[in-house]
C-alpha positions as MATLAB code, in Angstrom:
seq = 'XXXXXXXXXXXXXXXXXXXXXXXXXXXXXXXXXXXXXXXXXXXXXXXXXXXXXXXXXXXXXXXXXXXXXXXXXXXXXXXXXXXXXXXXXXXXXXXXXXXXXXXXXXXXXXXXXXXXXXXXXXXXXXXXXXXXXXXXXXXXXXXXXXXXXXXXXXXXXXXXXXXXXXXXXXXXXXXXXXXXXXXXXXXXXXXXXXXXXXXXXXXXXXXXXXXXXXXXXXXXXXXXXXXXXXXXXXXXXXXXXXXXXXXXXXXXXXXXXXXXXXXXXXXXXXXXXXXXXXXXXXXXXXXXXXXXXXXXXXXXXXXXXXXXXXXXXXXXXXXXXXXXXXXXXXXXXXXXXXXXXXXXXXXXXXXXXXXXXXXXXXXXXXXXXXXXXXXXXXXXXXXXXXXXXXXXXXXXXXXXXXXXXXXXXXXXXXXXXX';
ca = [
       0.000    0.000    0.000;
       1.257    3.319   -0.827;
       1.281    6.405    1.339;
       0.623    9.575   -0.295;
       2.517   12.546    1.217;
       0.672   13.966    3.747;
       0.302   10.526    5.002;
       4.622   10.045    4.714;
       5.171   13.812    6.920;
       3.014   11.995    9.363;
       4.882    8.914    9.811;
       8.281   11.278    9.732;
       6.919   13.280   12.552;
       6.373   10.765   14.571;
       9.369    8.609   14.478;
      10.965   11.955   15.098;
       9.282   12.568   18.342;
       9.940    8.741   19.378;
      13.384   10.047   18.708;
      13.453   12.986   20.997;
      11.258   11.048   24.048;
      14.046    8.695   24.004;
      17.147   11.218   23.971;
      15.037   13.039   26.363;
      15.088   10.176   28.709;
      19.056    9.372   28.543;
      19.727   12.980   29.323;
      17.225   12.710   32.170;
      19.258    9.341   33.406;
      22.942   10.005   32.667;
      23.111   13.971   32.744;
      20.297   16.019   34.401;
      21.833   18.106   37.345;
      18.914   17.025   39.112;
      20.617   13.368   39.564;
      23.909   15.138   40.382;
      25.215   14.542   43.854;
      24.585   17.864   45.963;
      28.053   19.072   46.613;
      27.953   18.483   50.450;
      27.875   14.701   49.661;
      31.396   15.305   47.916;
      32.881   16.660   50.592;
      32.803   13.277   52.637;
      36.028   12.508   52.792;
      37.134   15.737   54.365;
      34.162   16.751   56.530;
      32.219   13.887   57.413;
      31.845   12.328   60.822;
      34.043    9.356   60.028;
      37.472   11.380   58.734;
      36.675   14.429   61.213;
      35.389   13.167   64.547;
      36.371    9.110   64.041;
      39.775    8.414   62.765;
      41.133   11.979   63.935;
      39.955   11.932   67.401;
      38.005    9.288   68.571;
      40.372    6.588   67.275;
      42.857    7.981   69.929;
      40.598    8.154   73.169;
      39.232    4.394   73.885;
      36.373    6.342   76.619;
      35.047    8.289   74.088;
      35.310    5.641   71.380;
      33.169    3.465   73.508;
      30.924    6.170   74.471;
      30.354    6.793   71.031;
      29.876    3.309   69.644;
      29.314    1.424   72.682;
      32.103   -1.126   70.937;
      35.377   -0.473   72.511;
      38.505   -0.563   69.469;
      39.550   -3.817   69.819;
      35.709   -5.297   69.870;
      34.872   -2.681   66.823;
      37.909   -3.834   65.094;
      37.134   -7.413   66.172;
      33.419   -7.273   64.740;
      35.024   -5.302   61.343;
      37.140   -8.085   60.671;
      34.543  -10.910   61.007;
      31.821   -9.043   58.142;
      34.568   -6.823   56.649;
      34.205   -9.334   52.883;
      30.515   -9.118   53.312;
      30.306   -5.223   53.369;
      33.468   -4.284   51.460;
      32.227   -2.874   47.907;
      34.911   -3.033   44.895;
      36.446    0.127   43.102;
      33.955    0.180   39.666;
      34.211    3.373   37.173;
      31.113    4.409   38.197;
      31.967    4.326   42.546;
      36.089    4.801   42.321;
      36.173    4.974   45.617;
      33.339    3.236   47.362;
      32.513    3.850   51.351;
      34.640    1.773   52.978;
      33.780   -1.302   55.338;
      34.707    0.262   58.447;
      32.281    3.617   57.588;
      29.990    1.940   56.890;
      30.085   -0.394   60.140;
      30.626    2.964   62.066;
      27.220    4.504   60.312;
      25.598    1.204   61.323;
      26.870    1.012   65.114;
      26.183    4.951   65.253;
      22.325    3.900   64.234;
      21.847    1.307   66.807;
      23.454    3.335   69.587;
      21.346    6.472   69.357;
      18.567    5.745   67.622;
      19.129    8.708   65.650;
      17.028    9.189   62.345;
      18.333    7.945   58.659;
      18.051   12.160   57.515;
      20.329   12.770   60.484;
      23.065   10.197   59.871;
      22.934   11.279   56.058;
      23.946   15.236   57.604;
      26.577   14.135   59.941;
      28.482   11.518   57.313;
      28.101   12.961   54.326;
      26.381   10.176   52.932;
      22.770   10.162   51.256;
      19.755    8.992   53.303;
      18.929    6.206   50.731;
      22.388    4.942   50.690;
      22.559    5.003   54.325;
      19.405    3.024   54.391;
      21.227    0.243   52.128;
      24.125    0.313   54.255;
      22.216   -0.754   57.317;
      20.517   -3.354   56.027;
      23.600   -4.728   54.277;
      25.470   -4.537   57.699;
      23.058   -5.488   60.092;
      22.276   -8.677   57.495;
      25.758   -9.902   58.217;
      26.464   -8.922   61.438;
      23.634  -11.199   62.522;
      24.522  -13.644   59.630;
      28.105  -13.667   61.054;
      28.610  -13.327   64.754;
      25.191  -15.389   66.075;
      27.508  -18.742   65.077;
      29.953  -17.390   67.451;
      28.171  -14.965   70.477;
      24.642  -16.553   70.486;
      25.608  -20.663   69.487;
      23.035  -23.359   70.580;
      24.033  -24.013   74.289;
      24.981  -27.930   74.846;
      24.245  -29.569   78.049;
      27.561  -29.327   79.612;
      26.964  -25.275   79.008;
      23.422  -25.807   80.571;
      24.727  -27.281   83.495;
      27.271  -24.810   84.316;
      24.571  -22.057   83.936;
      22.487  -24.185   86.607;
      25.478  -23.686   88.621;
      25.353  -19.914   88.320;
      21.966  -19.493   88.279;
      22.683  -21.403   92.340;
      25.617  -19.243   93.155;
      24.137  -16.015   92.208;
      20.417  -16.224   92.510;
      19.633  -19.310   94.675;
      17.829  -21.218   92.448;
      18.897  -24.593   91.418;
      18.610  -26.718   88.283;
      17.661  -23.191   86.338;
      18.952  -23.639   82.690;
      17.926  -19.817   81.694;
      15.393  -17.747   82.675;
      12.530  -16.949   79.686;
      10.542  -13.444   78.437;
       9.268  -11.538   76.019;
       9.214   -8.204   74.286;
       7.956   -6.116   71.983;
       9.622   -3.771   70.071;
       8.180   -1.156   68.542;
       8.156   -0.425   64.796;
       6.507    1.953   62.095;
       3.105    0.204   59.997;
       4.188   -2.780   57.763;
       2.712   -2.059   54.407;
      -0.336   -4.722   53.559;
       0.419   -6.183   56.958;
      -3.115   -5.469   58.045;
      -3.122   -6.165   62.206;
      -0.708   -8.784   62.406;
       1.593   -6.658   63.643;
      -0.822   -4.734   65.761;
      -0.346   -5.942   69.518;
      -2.648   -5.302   72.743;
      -1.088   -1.823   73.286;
      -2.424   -0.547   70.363;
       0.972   -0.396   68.190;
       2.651   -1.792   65.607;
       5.569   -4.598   66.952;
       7.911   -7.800   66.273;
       8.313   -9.873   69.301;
      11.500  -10.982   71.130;
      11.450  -13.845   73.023;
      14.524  -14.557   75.097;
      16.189  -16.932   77.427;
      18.719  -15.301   79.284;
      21.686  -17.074   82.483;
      22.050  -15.639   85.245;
      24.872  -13.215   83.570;
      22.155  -11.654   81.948;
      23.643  -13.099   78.638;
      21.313  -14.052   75.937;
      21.166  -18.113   75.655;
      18.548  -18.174   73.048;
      16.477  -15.389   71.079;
      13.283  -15.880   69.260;
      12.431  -12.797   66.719;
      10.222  -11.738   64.052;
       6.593  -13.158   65.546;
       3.890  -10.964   65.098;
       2.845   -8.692   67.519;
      -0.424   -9.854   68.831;
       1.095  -12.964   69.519;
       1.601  -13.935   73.245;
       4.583  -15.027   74.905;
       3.396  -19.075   75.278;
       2.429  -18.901   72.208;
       5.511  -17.712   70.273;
       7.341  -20.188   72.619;
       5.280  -23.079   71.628;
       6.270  -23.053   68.203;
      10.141  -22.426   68.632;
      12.801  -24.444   67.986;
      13.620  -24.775   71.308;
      10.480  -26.170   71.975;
      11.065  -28.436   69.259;
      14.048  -29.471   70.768;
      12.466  -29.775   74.658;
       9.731  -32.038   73.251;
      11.764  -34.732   71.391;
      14.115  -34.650   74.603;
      17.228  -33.475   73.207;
      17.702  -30.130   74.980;
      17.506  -30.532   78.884;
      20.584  -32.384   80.908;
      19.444  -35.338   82.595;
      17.559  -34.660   86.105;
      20.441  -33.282   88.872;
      20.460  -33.537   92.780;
      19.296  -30.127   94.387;
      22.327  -29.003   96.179;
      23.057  -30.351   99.594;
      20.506  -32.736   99.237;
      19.495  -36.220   97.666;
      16.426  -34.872   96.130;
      16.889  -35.087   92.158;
      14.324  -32.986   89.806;
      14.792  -31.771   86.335;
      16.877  -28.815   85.440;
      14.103  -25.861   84.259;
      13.342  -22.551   82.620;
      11.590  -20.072   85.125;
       9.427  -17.591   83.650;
       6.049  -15.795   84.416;
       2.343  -16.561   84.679;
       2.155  -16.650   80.661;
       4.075  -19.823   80.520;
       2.542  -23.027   80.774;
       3.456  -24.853   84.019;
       5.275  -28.269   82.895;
       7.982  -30.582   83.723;
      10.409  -28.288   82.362;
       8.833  -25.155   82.903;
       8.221  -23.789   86.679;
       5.700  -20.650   86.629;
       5.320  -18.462   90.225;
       1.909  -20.085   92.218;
      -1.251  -17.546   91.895;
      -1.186  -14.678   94.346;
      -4.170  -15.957   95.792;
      -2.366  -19.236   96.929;
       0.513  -17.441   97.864;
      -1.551  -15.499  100.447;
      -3.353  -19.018  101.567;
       0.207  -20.853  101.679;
       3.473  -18.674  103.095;
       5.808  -21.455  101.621;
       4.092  -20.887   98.077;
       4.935  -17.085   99.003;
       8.418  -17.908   99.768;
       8.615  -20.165   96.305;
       7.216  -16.771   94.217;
       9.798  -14.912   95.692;
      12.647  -17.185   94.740;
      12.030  -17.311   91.345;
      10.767  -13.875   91.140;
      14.743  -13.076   92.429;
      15.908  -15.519   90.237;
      13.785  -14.179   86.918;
      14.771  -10.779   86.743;
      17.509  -11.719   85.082;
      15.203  -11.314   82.409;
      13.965   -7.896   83.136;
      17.776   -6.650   83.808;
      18.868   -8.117   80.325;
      16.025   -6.185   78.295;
      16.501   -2.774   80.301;
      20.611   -3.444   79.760;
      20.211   -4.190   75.858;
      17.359   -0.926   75.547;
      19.970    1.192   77.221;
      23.609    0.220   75.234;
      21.497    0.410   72.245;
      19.546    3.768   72.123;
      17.139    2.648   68.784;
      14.904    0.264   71.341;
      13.751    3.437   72.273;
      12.059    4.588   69.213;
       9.755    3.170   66.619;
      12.153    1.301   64.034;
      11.559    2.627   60.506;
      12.953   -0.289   58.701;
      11.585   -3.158   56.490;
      10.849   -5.859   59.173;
      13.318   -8.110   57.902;
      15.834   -5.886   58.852;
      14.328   -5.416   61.836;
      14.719   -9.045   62.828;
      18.392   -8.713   61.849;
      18.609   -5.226   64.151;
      17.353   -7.487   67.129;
      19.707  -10.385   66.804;
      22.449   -8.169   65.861;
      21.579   -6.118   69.070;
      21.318   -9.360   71.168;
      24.830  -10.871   69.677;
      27.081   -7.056   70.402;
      25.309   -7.388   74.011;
      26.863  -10.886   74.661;
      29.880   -9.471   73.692;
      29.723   -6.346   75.632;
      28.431   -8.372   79.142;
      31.357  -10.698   78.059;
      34.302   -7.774   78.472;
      31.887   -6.291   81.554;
      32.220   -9.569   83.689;
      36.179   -9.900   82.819;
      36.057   -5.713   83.361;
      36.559   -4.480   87.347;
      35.295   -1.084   86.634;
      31.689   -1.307   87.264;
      31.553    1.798   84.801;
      32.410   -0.151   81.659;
      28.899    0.801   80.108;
      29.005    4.511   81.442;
      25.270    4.594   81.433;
      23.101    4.408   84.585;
      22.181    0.790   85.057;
      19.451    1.927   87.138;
      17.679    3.895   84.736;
      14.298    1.827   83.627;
      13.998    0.972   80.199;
      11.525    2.797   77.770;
       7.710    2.880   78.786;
       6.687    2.622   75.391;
       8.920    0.197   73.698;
      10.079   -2.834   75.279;
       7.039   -3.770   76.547;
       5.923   -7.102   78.190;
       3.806   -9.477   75.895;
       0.010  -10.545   76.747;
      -0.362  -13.033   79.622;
      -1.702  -15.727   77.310;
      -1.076  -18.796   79.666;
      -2.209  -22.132   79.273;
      -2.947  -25.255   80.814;
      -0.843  -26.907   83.047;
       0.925  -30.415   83.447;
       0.250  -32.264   86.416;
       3.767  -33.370   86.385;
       5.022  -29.734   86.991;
       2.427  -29.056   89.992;
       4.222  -32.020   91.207;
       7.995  -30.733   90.661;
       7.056  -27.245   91.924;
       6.132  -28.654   95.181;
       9.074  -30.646   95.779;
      11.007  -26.978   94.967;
       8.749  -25.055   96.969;
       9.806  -27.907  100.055;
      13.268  -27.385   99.292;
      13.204  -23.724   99.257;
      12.088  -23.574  102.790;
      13.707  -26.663  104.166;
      17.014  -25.857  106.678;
      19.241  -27.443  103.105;
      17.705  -24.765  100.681;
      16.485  -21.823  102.784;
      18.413  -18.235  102.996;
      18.605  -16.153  105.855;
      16.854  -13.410  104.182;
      14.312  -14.423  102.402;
      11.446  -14.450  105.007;
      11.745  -10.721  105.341;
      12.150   -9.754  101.606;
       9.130  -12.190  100.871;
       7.149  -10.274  103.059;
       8.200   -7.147  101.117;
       7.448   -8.467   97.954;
       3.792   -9.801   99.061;
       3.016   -6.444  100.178;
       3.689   -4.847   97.172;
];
């Protein structure tokens, strides 16, 4: 068919304007000054936080180093070397000189410490607030990739059994493999989540679900369970109580010390766990008010649970972004929380070898934040008759002459006052 002329300018036109749409859009790409980097991004290497404040000054001055990244030098170098191949990027024509592994480990750390928003970390490093973004989640991806295998390993039973010991020597209660909570932590709206994530306080949260010795040391974490989950719950479906169930967690049963009496070694935890074999719960405060020895047994393993409650408020006060709503994707979230979990392991690790109480230089007394870290729903459940059984044989020992303190009578009374 043949095309007159009017017909042929037509066609010309138009393949000339499919022409200029698609110059149009390579200029827009490759050399609009709108895609430029805004010149206080190029001045990185001599004004940002990392070549001013870091290498210059803090590098020199381990108390402000650690005040700064709550890492001393030798654990920030330590951590560096173990994810430095992960996070290193390679020299390209396009990045010449790419951020290097230790900035972007120091961004990271500086994140988790203060809490301090993406827009502000972008002003103080020199580094844009999308690439910052990338750099967290690349970082916090292999820090908890790299360094749970070596600061938050599967405990065997010889390891339970010497935490049984501590949890004896420091809190007076024996055959305790760990001590077991729950948390939420706060977080901004998943998108299309709808209210999974929506918990009983009427905000958006993951859960954390710990068991902690009596170092307050992280034995085993739990993260990523949705919000309006409950803490028996969430534990039910772990791998840890996988591993309880087919019997290849627990030590076999141990004598209570000073005596003949052997019972199972046990988590402690509060009135949302189920009572079991394996599991001891505090009696009702009704029966506690009936029975005075079933007061004496709350108050033993109250003492000995707030382990728990010391871990959280420790981990919410090293790391400074428990204390705001997390505005990252809630995978990276999950690998925030076990990165968080795995530094504090390493941190109580250097506190215990440490002398100077003030290793943290934070006040351990200060309570953690009201509206983040907060307990999970008291969901419960029904109880074994084996564990009513076990309880009462600990509640004996506690005030038998063999596992009784001297103080306890007087601090019991405190507590069931209270």
């Amino acid at each position: 068919m043949s095309l007159n002329k009017k017909q042929k300018l037509i066609l010309n036109l138009l393949l000339l304007q499919e022409v200029d749409e698609e110059q149009t859009i390579i200029n827009k790409v490759m050399f609009n000054n709108s895609n430029k980097a805004h010149e206080m991004f190029l001045t990185r290497k001599t004004e940002g936080v990392f070549s001013i404040l870091i290498e210059k000054h803090l590098w020199r001055d381990e108390s402000k180093f650690r005040e700064f990244f709550r890492l001393s030098r030798d654990q920030y170098t330590y951590v560096l070397n173990i994810i430095e191949n992960d996070i290193t990027t390679s020299p390209s024509i396009k990045f010449p000189k790419p951020i290097s592994a230790a900035e972007k480990l120091a961004v990271t750390l500086r994140y988790m410490a203060t809490g301090e928003s993406l827009r502000s970390l972008a002003f103080s490093f020199r580094i844009s607030q999308s690439y910052i973004s990338r750099i967290i989640q690349v970082v916090l991806k292999s820090l908890s990739k790299q360094l749970t295998p070596i600061l938050l390993k599967s405990p065997t039973k010889e390891n339970l059994i010497r935490v049984a010991e501590n949890f004896w020597n420091k809190w007076n209660f024996p055959n305790c493999v760990g001590a077991i909570d729950g948390k939420h932590i706060r977080i901004f709206a998943p998108g299309k989540s709808g209210s999974l994530f929506y918990n009983y306080k009427e905000y958006f949260s993951i859960v954390l679900l710990a068991i902690v010795d009596a170092d307050c040391k992280f034995i085993y974490v739990d993260i990523g369970s949705y919000g309006k989950e409950g803490d028996s719950g969430i534990f039910n479906k772990s791998i840890i109580a996988e591993n309880i169930r087919t019997g290849d967690y627990f030590p076999s049963p141990g004598k209570l010390p000073s005596s003949n009496e052997i019972l199972p070694y046990v988590h402690i935890g509060d009135e949302a766990f189920r009572l079991d074999r394996h599991m001891m719960r505090p009696y009702s405060r009704i029966e506690g008010r009936k029975d005075y020895q079933k007061t004496i047994f709350n108050y033993r393993l109250s003492r000995a649970r707030r382990t728990t409650e010391n871990s959280f408020g420790i981990l919410s006060q090293v790391f400074r972004v428990f204390y705001t709503p997390i505005s990252l994707k809630t995978e990276t979230v999950d690998n925030l929380v076990l990165s968080a979990c795995c530094l504090h392991n390493l941190l109580r690790d250097r506190y215990l070898e440490n002398t100077d109480n003030n290793y943290y230089n934070f006040d351990v007394n200060e309570l953690p934040p009201s509206r983040n870290m907060t307990p999970l729903t008291r969901t419960g459940g029904y109880a074994n008759f084996e564990g009513f059984v076990i309880r009462d044989k600990f509640k004996s020992f506690f005030n038998s002459p063999l596992g009784a303190v001297e103080w306890q009578n007087h601090q019991a009374q405190l507590t069931d006052t209270q």
